[in-house]
C-alpha positions, 0 to 999 in steps of 0.5 A: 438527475443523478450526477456520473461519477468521475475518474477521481471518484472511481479510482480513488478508494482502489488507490488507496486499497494498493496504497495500504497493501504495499505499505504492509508489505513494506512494514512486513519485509523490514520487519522480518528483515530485521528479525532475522538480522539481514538486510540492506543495511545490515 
């Protein structure tokens, strides 16, 4: 009998897909932010 798998074990890897591309795409943003010499912070 092969256990089902639960909730956690589904959503998991697609959290930490979304995870990792929005971490990009923060690094990416402040990076060019940066460069270009603009931004929040100045």
């Amino acid at each position: 009998m092969t256990p089902t798998p639960t909730i956690v074990d589904t959503w998991t890897p697609r959290a930490l897909a979304t995870l990792r591309i929005v971490a990009a795409f923060l690094f990416l943003q402040h990076g060019s932010a940066k460069r270009a010499r603009q931004g929040a912070t100045g």
